[in-house]
C-alpha positions in Angstrom: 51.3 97.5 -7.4 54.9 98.5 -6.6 57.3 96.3 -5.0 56.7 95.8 -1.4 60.3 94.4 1.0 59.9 91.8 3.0 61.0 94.0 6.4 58.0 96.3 6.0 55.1 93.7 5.4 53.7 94.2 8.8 52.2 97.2 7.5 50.2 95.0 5.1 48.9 92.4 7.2 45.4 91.0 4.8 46.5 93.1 1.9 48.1 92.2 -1.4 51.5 92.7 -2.0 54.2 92.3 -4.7 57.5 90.7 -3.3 60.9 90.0 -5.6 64.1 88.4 -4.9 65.4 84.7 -4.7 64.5 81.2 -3.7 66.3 80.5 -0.3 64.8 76.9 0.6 61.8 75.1 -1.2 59.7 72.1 0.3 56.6 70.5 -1.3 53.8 68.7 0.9 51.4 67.2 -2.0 49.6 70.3 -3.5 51.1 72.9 -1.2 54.5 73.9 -1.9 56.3 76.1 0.9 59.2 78.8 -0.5 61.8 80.7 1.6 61.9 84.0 -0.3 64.8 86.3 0.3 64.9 89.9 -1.0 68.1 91.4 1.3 65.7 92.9 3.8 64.5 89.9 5.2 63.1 86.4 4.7 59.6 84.9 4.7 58.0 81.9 3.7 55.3 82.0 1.0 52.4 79.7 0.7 51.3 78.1 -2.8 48.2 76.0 -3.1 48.0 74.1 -6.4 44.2 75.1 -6.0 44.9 79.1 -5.6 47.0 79.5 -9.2 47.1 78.6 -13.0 48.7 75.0 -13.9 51.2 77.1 -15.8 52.2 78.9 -13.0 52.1 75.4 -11.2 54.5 74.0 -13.1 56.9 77.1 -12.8 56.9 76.5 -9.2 57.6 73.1 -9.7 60.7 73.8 -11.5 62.2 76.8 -9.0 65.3 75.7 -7.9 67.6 77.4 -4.7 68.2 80.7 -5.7 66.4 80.9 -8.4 64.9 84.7 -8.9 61.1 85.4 -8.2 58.2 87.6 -8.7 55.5 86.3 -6.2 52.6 88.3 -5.2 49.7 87.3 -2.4 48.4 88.3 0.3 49.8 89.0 3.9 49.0 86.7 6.5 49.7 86.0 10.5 51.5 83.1 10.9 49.3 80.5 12.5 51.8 79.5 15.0 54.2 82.1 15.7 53.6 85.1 17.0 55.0 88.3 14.8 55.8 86.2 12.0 53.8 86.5 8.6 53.8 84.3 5.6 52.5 85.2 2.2 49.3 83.7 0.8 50.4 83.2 -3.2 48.2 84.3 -5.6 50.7 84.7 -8.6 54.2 83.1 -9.1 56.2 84.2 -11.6 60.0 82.4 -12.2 62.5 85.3 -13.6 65.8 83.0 -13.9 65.8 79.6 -13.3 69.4 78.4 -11.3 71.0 75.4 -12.3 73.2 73.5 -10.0 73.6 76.0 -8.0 77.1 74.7 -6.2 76.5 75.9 -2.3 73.8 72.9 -1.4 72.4 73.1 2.2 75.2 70.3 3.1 78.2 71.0 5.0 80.8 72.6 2.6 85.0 72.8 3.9 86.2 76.5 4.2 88.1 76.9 1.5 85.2 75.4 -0.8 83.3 78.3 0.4 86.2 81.1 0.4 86.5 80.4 -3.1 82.5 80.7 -4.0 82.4 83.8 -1.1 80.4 85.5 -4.4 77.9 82.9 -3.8 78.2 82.6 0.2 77.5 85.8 0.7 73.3 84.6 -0.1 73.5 82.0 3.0 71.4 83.3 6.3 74.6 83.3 8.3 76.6 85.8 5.7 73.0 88.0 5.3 73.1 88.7 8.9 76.8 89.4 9.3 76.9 92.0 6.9 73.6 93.7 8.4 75.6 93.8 11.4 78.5 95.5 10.2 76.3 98.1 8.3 75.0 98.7 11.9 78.2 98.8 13.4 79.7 101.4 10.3 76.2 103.5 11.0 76.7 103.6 14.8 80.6 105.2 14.3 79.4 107.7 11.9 76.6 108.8 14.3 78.7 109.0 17.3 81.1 110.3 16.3 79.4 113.5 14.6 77.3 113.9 18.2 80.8 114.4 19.7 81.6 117.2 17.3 84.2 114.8 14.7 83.9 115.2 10.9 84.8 112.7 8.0 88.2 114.3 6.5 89.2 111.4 3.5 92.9 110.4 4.0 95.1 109.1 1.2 95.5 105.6 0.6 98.7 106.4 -1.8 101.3 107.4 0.9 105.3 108.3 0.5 105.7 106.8 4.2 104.2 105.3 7.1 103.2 105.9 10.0 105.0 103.1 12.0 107.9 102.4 9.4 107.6 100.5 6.2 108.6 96.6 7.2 104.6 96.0 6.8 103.4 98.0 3.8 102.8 96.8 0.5 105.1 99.0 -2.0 103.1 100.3 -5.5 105.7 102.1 -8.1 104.7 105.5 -8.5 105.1 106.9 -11.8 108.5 109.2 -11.9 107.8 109.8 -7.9 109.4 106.2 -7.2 107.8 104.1 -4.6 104.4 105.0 -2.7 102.8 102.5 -0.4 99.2 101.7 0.6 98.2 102.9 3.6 98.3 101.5 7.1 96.4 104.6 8.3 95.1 108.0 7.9 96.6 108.9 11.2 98.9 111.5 10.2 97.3 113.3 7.4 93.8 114.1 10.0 96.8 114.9 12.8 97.2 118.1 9.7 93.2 118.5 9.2 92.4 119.0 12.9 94.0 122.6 12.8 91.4 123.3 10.4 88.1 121.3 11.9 89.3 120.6 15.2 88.3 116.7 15.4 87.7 114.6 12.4 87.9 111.4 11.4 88.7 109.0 8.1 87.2 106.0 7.4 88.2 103.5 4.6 90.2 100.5 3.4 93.9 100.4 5.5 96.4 97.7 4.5 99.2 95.6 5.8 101.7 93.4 4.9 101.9 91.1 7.8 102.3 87.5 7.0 99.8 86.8 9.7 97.3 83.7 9.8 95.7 84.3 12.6 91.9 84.1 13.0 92.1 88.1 13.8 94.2 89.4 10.7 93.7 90.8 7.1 95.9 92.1 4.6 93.1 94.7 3.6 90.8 95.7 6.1 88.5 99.1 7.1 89.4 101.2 9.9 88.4 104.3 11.6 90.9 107.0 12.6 90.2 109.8 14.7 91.5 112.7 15.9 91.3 115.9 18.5 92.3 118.8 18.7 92.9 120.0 22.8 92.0 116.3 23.5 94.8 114.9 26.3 95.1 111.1 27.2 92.4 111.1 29.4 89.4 112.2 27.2 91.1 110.4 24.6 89.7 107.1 26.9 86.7 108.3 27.7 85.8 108.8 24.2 86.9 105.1 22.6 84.4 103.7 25.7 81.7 105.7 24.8 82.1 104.5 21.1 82.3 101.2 21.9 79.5 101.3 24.4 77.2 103.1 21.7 77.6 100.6 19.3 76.8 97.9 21.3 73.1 99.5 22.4 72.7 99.9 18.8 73.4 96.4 17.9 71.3 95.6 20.4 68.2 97.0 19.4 68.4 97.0 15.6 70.0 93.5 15.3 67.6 91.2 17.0 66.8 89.3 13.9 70.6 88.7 12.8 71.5 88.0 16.2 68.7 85.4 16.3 70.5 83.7 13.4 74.0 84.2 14.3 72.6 82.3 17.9 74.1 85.2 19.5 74.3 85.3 23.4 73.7 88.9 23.7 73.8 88.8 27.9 77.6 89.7 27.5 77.5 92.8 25.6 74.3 93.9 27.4 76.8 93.7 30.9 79.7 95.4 29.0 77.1 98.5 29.2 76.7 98.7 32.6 80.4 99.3 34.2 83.5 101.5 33.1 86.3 99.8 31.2 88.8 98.5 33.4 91.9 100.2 33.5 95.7 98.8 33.6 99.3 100.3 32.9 101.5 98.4 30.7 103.4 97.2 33.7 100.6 96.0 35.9 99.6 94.0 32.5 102.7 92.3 32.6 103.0 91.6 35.9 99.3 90.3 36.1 99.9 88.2 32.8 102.9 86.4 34.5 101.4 85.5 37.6 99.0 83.7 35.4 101.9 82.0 33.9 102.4 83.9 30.7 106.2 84.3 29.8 106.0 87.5 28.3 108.6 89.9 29.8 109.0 93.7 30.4 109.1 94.9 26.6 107.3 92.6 24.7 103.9 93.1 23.0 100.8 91.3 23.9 100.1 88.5 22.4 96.7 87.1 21.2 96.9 84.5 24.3 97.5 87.2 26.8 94.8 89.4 25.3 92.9 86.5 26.3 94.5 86.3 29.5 94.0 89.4 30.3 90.1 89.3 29.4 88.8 86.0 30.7 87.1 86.5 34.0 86.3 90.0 32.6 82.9 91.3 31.7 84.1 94.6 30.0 87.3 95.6 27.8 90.3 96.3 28.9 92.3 99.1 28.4 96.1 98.6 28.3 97.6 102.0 28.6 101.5 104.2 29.1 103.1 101.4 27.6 107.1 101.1 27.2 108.1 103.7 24.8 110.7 101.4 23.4 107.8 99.4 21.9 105.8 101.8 20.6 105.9 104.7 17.5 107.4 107.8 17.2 104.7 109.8 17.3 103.0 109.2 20.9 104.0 111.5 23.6 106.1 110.3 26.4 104.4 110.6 29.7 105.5 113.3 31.7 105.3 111.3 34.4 107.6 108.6 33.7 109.4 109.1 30.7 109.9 105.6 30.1 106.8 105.2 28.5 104.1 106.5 26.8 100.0 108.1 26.8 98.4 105.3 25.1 96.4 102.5 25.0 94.9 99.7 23.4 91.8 98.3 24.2 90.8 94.6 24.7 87.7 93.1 24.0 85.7 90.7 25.8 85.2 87.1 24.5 88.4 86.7 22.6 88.0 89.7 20.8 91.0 90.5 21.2 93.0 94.2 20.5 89.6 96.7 19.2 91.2 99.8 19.6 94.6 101.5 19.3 95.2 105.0 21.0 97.2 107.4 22.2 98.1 111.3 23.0 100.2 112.6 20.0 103.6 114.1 20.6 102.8 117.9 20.1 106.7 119.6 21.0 108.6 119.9 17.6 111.8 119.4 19.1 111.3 116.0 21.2 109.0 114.7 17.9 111.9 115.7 15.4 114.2 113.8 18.0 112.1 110.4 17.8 112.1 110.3 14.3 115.7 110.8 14.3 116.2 107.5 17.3 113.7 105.7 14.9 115.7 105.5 12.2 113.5 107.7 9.7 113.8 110.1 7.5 113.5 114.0 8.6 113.4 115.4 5.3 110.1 112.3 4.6 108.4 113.7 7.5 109.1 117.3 7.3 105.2 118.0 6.4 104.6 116.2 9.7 106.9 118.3 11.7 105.5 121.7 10.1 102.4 120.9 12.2 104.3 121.1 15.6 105.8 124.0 14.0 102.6 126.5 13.4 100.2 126.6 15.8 100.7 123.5 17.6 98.7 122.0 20.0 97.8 119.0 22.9 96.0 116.3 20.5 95.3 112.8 20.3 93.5 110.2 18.4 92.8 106.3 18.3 91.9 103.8 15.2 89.2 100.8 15.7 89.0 98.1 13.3 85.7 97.4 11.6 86.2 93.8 11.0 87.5 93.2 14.7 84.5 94.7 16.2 82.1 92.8 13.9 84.1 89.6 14.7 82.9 90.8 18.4 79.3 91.5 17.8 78.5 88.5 15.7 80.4 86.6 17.6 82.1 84.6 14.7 85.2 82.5 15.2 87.1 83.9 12.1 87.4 87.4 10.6 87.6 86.5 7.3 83.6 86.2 7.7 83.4 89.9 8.2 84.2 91.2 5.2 82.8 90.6 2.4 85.6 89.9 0.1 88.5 89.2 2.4 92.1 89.5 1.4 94.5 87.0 3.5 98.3 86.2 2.7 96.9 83.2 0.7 93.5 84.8 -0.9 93.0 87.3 -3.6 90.1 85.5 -5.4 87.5 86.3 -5.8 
């Protein structure tokens, strides 16, 4: 027989499989011994009867510790009291490495005991089902995004500047080329891919310097950038809510399991699906945030306690959009409407989920982007690749970047992101 995962044995209800992975929990009543088997599809607890297997095999049972790895075939069974759960029957035990001391014991451990053993953590129930969900979460971008006509277009990580200045980059020496830095964003380089593809997207590791230590901030993180060709402010919106609203009916339906051990209340996201975003300017943010009593002024950016503000008697996102142009980069295009600010948004989630996405409609006039870079202090010559785009065949586009951590924050509905990655880099962690 071949190996069987635990996540397909209710095709093999009263037949003999082979399952292999690792001890997860053991308990002994007399002759019958009860292990928690994990193989990274699943969990299920296997039966052994002293009476059903050799002495020898007996005694390797005996000596099975927590995560301990395992070759255990037996039979599939119903369980007797729950309905759709199935145990295995052993019929043959076989212990492939036995785990000594194995330092993550079912007692309550201190943060920083288990950021520094994350290699380890990553085993518990709680870490299994977060990183499901984030697979789901990564799937569900990928698929949406290809039904509304995007391609993956891989962006640099080594970049010679930024996309909203350098204060928050981390510098690399470059060979003879001086300094590069590691990028914030693939923004600009799929701005140049879209006149070949017409919308496309990146997808990788970003990175920022911010001395952040906040329950919502890395130093290295995933995000997905995308961009449009002929795409205006507008569709821009309607696009980020349909993202967000199709990976929360996947969630929904393929993470039942790891919601059920997260002890997720899924009633929230299943209301986010049935209403539009709300919808608020920059200025009616401000002034509804200060006759809740924030102090933020005219100017300022939101902080995480206005996000939550904003949010709390909410049951979808909120999209923040034309913000002050004072505040915001070069490269967003000022609103013909009111020159004082620009065609963007962010987007808020529910729950304290704080800022999801970032967005906006990309200045597409050569002479009013050339004149931005110039007020911002940057470089023309540094950006003259950028500005060749406005130059040849330019046209209306625009784009937004969600953060994968910050939506898996959401879904699960951890309290700090440093759960939803598996090896997170803070200001204060590099190891391991």
């Amino acid at each position: 027989m071949s190996q069987t995962f635990i996540k397909d044995l209710t095709q093999f209800v009263n037949q003999e499989v082979i399952l292999k992975g690792w001890l997860n929990h053991k308990r002994s009543s007399g002759s019958i011994t009860f292990l928690e088997l994990r193989d990274g599809s699943g969990f299920i607890q296997c039966v052994v009867s002293k009476n059903d297997i050799s002495e020898e095999m007996w005694e390797q049972v005996e000596k099975t510790t927590q995560e301990s790895s395992v070759e255990i075939s037996g039979i599939v069974s119903k369980h007797p009291k729950q309905e759709g759960v199935f145990e295995l029957q052993v019929k043959n035990f076989k212990l492939i490495q036995q785990a000594i001391d194995y330092p993550i014991s079912p007692k309550e451990h201190g943060p920083e005991f288990l950021m520094d053993n994350r290699h380890l953590w990553l085993r518990s129930k709680k870490q299994w089902a977060i990183l499901r969900v984030r697979d789901v979460i990564i799937t569900a971008i990928n698929e949406y995004l290809h039904q509304e006509g995007f391609i993956k277009v891989d962006a640099p990580i080594f970049t010679p500047n930024a996309c909203e200045g350098t204060t928050t980059l981390f510098p690399v020496p470059y060979f003879d080329e001086g300094i590069a830095y590691l990028s914030q964003s693939g923004q600009l380089y799929i701005e140049a891919a879209i006149a070949s593809v017409g919308r496309c997207y990146d997808f990788g590791p970003v990175f920022r310097a911010e001395k952040s230590k906040t329950k919502r901030h890395l130093s290295e993180f995933w995000m997905m950038d995308a961009e449009g060709a002929f795409i205006e402010h507008e569709e821009n919106l309607k696009i980020q809510e349909g993202l967000i609203k199709y990976i929360i009916k996947k969630c929904l339906v393929e993470c039942t399991v790891e919601f059920g051990i997260l002890e997720r209340n899924t009633e929230p996201l299943k209301k986010v699906l049935e209403k539009s975003f709300t919808r608020l300017t920059y200025k009616e943010a401000i002034n509804k945030l200060q006759s809740l009593g924030s102090d933020i002024k005219y100017g300022e950016d939101l902080g995480n306690d206005d996000e939550g503000l904003l949010t709390q008697d909410s049951e979808v996102p909120v999209f923040i959009e034309k913000w002050d142009k004072n505040i915001k980069p070069f490269y967003m295009k000022i609103d013909p409407e009111d020159d004082s600010r620009v065609l963007n948004d962010d987007l808020i989630g529910i729950e304290g989920a704080g800022e999801i996405i970032g967005g906006s409609q990309r200045e597409d006039d050569f002479d009013l982007l050339l004149s931005r870079i110039k007020q911002s202090g940057m470089s023309e010559k540094e950006y003259s690749w950028y500005l060749d785009l406005r130059k040849y065949g330019s046209v209306p586009h625009s784009g937004f970047g969600i953060g994968v951590e910050r939506m898996v924050r959401w879904m699960t509905g951890v309290e700090h992101i440093r759960e939803c990655i598996p090896f997170p880099r803070t200001i204060n962690r590099l190891k391991p």
